[in-house]
Structure formats: C-alpha cells, structure tokens
C-alpha positions in Angstrom: -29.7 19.7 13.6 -29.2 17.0 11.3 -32.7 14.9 12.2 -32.6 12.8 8.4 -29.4 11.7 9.4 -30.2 10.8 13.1 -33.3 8.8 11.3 -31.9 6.9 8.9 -29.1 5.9 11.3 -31.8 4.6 14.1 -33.4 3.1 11.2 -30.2 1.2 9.7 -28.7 0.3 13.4 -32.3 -1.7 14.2 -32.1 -2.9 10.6 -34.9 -1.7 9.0 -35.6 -1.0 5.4 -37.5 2.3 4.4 -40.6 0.2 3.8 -40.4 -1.7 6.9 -40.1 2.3 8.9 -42.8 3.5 6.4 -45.4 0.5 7.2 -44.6 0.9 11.2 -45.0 4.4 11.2 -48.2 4.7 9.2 -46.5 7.4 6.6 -45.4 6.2 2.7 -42.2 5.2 1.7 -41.4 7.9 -0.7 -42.0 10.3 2.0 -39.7 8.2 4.6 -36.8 8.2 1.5 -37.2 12.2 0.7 -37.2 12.8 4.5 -33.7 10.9 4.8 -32.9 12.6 1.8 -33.4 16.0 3.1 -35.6 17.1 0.2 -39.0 17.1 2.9 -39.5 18.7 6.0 -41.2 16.9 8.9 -44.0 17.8 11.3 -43.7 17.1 15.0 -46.5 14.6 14.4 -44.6 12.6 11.4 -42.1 12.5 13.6 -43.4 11.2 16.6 -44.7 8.5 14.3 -40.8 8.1 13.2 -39.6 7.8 17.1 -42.9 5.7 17.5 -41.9 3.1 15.0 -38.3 3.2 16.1 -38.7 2.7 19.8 -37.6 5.9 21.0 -39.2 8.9 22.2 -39.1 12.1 19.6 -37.0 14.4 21.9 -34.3 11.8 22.0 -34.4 12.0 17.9 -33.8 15.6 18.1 -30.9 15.3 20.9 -29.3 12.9 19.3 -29.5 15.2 16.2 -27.5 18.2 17.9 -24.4 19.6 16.0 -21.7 21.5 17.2 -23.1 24.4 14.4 -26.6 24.4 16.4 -24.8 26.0 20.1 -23.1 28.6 20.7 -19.6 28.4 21.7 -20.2 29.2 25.4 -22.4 26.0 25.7 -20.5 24.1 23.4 -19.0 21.6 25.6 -21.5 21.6 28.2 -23.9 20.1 25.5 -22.0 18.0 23.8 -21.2 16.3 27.0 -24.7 16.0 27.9 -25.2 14.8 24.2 -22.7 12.4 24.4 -23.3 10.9 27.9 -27.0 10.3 26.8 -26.1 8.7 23.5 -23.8 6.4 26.0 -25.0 5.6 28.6 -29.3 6.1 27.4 -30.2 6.1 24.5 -27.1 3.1 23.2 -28.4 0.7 25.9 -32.3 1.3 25.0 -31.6 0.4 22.0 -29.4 -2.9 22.8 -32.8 -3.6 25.5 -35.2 -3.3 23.1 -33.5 -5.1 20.5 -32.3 -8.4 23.0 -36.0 -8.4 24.0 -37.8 -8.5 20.6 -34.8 -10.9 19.6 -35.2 -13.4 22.6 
C-alpha cells in the first residue's frame, strides 16, 4: 500500500498546500511533509484526521492506496476491478461533488 502517495495526491487534486492539510487536520506541517515523504508512519487516528480534512472517509484512503504487490495473484484482478470501479465511478465523483459545492 502506498497511503503517502494516495495523500498527497487527494491533497494536490483539491489543491491544497501541506499547511493548508496540516491546519485542517489538526496535525503539524512537518509531520504532513515526512508522512508524504515516507520517512513517518501514521496512526489510524492521524489518518482519520487526514481523510477528515480531505473529505473522504479513511477506508477509501487505504483502497485507493492498493497495489498490485499488496494481493495475491488469484485476487489480482478481482481487486483491481473493484479498485478501479470505485475510484471511477465513487470516489472520482465525490470528489468533483464536494468540490462544485464548496466552489458554488
């Protein structure tokens, strides 16, 4: 699982600086930066504070942060599927909801 990446691309799509994600989600920037940067691990609570500040719920975070290395072969393409109709056709149009709300 790749969850810094998943982060900081949330983070970049709704166009967010590290400071802005630090001050919505209660936690410091240099943390936010080393998390992205993979050089600090996150709790479940720090990141539900993440997903909190970003909109989405935690478990999407770590769906969306599935890699072909994290399944076995034999569920390989039945989770990637999953993963990719959710990215589709949930968690994309969240997003684009969320976003056209806040914007209007």
């Amino acid at each position: 699982m790749n969850i810094p990446k998943t982060v900081r691309d949330l983070r970049k799509k709704k166009s967010f600086s590290q400071k802005n994600l630090a001050e919505k989600s209660g936690l410091s920037q240099t943390f936010i930066s080393l998390f992205e940067n993979g050089k600090a691990e996150i709790s479940p609570t720090s990141l539900k504070k993440i997903a909190g500040a970003l909109g989405v719920e935690h478990s999407i975070i770590l769906l969306y942060s599935i890699e072909k290395e994290d399944i076995i072969h034999s569920d390989f393409e039945s989770v990637i599927s999953l993963n990719t109709y959710l990215k589709e056709k949930v968690f994309n149009p969240v997003l684009d909801e969320k976003w056209k709300a806040i914007k209007d």
